[in-house]
N, CA and C atoms as a LAMMPS dump frame, in Angstrom:
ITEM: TIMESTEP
0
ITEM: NUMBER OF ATOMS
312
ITEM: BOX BOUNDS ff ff ff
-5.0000000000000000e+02 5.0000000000000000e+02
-5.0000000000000000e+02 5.0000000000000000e+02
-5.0000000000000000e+02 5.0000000000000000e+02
ITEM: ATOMS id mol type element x y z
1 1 1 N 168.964 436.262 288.435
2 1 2 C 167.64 436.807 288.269
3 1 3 C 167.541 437.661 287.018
4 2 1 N 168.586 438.228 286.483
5 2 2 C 168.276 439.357 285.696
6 2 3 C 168.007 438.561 284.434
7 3 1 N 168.371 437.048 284.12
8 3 2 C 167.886 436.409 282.726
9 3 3 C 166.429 435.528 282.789
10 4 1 N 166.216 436.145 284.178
11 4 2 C 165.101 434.924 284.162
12 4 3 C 163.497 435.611 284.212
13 5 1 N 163.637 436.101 282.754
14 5 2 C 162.359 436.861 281.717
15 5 3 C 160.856 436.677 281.859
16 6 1 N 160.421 435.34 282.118
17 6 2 C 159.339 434.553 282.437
18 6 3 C 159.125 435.051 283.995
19 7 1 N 160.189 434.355 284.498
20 7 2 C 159.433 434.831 286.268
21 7 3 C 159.51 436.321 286.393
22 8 1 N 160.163 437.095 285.784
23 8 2 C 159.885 438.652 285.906
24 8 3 C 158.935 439.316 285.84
25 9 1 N 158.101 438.823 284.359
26 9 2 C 157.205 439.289 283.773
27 9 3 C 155.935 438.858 284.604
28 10 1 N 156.569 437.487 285.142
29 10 2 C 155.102 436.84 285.873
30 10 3 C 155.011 437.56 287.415
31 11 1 N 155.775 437.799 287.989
32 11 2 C 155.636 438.827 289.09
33 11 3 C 155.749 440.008 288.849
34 12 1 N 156.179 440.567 287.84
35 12 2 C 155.585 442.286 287.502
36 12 3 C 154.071 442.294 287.306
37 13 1 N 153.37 440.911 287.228
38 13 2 C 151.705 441.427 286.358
39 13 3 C 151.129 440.55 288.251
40 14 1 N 151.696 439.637 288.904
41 14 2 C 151.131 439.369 289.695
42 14 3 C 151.364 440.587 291.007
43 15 1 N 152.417 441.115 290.949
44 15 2 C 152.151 442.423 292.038
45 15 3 C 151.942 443.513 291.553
46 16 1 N 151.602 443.825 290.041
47 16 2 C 150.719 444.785 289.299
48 16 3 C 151.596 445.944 289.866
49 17 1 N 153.219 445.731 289.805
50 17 2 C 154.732 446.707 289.94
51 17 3 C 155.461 446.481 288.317
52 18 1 N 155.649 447.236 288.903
53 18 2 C 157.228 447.902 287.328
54 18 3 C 158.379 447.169 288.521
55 19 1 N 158.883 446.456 287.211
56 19 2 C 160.164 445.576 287.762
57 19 3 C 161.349 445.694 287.039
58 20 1 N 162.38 446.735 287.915
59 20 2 C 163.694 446.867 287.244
60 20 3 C 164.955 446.051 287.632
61 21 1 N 165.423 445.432 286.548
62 21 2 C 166.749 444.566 287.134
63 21 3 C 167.956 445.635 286.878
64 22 1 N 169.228 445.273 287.075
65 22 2 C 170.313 445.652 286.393
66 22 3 C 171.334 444.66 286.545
67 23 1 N 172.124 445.044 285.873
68 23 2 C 173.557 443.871 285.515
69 23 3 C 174.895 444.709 285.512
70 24 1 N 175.602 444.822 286.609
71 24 2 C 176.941 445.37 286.541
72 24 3 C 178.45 444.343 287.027
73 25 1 N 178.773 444.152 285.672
74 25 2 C 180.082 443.002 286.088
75 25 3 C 181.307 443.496 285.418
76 26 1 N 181.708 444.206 285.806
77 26 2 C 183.275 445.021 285.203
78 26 3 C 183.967 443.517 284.849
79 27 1 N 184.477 442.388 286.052
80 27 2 C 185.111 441.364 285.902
81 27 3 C 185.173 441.147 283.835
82 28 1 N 183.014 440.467 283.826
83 28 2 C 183.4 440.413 282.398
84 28 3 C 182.691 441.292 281.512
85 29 1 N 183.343 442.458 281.44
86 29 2 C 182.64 444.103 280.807
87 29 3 C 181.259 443.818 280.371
88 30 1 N 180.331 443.143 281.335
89 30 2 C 178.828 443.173 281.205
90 30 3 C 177.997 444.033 281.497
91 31 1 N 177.309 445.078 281.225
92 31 2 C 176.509 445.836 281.892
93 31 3 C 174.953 445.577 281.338
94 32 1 N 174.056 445.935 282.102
95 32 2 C 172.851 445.801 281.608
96 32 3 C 171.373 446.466 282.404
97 33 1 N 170.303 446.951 281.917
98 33 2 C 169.121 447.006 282.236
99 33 3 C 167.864 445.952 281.885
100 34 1 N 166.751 446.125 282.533
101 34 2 C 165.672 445.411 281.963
102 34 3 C 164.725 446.024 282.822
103 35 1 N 163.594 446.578 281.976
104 35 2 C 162.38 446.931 282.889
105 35 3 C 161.081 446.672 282.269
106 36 1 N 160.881 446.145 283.382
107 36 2 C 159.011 445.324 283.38
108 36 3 C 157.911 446.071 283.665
109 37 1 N 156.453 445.757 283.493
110 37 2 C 155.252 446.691 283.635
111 37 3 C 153.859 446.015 283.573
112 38 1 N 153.985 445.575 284.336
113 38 2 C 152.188 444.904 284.044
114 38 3 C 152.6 443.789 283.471
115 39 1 N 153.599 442.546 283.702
116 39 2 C 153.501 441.162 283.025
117 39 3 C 154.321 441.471 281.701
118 40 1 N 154.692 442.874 281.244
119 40 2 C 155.443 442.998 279.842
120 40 3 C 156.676 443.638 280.106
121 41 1 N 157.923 443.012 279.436
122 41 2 C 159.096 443.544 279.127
123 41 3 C 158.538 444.635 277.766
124 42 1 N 159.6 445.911 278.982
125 42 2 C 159.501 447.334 278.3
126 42 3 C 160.639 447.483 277.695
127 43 1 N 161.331 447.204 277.604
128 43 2 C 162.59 447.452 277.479
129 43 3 C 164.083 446.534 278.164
130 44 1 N 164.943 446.056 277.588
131 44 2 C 166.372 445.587 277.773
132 44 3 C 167.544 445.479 277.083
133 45 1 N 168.521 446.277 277.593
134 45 2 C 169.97 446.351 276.535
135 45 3 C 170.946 445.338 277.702
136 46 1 N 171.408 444.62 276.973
137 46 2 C 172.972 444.221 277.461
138 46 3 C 174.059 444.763 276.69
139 47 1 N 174.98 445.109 277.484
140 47 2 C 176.487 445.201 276.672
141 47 3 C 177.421 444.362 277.05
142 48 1 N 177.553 443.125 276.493
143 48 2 C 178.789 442.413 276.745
144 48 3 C 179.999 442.704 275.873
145 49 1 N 180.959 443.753 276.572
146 49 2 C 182.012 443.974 275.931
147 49 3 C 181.927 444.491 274.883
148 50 1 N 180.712 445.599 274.952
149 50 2 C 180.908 446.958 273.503
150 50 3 C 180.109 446.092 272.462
151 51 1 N 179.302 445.063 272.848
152 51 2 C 178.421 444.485 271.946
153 51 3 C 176.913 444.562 272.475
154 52 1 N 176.035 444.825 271.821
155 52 2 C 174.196 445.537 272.796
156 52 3 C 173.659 444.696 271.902
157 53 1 N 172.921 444.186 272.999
158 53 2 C 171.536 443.559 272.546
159 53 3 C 170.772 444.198 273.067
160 54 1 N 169.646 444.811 272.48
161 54 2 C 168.619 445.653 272.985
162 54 3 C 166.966 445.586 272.561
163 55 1 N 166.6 445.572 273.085
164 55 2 C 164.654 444.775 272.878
165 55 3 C 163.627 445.352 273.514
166 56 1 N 162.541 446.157 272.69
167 56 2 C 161.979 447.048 273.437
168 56 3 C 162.484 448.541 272.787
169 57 1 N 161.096 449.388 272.866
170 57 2 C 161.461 450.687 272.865
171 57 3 C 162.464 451.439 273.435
172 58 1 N 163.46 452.189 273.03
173 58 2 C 163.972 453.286 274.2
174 58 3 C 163.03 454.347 274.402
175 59 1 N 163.145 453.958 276.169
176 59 2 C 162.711 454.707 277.723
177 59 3 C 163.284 456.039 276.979
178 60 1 N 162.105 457.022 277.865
179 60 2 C 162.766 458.664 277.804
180 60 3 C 163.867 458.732 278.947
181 61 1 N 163.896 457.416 280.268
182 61 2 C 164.439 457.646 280.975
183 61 3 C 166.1 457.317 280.299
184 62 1 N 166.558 456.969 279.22
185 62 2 C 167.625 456.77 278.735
186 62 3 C 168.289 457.567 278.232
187 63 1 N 167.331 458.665 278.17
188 63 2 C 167.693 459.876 277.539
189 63 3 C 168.749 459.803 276.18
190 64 1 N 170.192 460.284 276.171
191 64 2 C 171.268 460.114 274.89
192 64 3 C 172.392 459.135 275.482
193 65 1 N 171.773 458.135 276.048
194 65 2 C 172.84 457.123 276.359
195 65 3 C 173.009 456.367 275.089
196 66 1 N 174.479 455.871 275.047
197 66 2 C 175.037 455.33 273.524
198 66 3 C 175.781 453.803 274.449
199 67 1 N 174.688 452.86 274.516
200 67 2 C 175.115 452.185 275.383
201 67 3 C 176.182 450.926 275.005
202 68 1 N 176.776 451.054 273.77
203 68 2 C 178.202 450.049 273.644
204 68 3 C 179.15 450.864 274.472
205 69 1 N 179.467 452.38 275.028
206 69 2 C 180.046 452.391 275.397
207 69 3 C 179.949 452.943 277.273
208 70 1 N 178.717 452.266 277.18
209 70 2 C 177.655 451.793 279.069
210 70 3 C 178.869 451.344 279.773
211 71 1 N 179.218 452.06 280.986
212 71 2 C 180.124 450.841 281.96
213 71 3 C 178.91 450.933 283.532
214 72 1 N 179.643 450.816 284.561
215 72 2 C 178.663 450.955 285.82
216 72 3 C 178.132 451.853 285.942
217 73 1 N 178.935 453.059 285.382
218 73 2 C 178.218 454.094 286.046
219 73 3 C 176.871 454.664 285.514
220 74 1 N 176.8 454.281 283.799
221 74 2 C 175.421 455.091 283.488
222 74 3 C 174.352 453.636 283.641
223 75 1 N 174.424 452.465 283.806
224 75 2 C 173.885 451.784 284.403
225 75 3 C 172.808 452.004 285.423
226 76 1 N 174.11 452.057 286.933
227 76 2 C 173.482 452.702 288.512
228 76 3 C 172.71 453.813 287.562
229 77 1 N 173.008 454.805 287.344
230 77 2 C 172.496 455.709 286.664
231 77 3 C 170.741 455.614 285.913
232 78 1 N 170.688 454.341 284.732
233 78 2 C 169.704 454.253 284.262
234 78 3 C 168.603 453.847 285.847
235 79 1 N 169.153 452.465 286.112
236 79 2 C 168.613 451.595 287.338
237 79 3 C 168.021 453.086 288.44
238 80 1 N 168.808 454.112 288.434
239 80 2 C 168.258 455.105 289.564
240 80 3 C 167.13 455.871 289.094
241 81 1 N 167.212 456.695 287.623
242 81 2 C 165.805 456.637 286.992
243 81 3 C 165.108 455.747 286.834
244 82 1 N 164.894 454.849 286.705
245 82 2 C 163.564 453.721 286.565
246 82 3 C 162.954 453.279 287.808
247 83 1 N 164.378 452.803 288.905
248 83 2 C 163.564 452.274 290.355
249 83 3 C 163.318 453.825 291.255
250 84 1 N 162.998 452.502 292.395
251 84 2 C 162.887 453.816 293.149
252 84 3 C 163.802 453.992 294.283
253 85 1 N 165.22 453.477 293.837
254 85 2 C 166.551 453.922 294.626
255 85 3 C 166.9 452.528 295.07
256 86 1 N 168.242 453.067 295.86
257 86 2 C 168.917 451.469 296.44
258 86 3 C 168.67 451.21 297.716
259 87 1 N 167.784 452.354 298.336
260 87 2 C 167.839 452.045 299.984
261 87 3 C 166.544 451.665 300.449
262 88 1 N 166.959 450.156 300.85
263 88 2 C 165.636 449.352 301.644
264 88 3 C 164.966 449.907 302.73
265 89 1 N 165.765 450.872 303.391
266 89 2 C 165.073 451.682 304.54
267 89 3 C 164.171 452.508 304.694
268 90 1 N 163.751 453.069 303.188
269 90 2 C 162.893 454.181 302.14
270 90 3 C 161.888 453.046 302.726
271 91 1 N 160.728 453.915 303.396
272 91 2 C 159.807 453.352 303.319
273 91 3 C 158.756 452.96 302.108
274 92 1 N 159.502 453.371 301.049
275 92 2 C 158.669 453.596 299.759
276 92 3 C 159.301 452.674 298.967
277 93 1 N 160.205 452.161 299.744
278 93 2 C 160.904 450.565 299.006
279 93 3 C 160.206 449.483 298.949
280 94 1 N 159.82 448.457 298.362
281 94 2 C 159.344 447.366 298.661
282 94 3 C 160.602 446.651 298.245
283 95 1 N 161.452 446.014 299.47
284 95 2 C 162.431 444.822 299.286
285 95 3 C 161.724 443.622 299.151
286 96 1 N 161.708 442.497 298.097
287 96 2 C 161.579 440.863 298.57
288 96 3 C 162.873 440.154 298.022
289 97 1 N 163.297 439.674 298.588
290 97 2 C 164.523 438.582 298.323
291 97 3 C 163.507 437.192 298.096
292 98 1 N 164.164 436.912 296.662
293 98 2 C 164.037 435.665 296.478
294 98 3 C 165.126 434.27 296.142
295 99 1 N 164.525 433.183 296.8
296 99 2 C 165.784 431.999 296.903
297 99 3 C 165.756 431.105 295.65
298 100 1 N 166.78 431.26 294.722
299 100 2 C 166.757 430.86 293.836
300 100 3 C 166.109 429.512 293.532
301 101 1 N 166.349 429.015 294.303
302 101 2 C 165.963 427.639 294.613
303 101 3 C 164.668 427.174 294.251
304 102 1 N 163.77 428.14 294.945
305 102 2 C 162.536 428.277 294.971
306 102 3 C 162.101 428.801 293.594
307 103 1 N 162.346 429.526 292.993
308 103 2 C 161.696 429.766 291.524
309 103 3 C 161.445 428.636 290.985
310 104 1 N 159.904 428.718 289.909
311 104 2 C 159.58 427.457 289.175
312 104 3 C 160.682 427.502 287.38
């Protein structure tokens, strides 16, 4: 889900939500953000292995992050400023799981 830019953007503007992904893969030193707003990418850095691709303004929520050297933790970190946490039980969560399958 986190590369798939089009259906993001198209369900950030169809549930008129801010849509944050993240990407944490120590395996292959990948880390990453991406956050959506009304149908538009606001912002996205990857670091694959101390290398950033980054697109979009920097968020105030990024504050002095120097993200070639991003691992999980300022990641969870960014992902916890932008969403609105990891727990589905927050009634202030909206969980939807989607089946890959099913995307156009």
């Amino acid at each position: 889900m986190f590369s798939e830019e089009k259906v993001l953007a198209r369900e950030s503007r169809l549930l008129h939500a801010k849509i944050v992904t993240w990407l944490s893969e120590s395996t292959s030193d990948s880390y990453g953000f991406s956050a959506y707003e009304n149908g538009r990418l606001l912002r996205a850095v990857l670091n694959l292995g101390g290398k950033v691709e980054a697109r979009g303004s920097r968020l105030p929520a990024e504050q002095q992050a120097v993200w070639k050297d991003a691992g999980e933790d300022k990641i969870l970190e960014m992902a916890k400023r932008l969403g609105p946490g990891f727990n589905p039980e927050d009634e202030k969560v909206k969980v939807t799981i989607y089946d890959l399958d099913e995307l156009p």
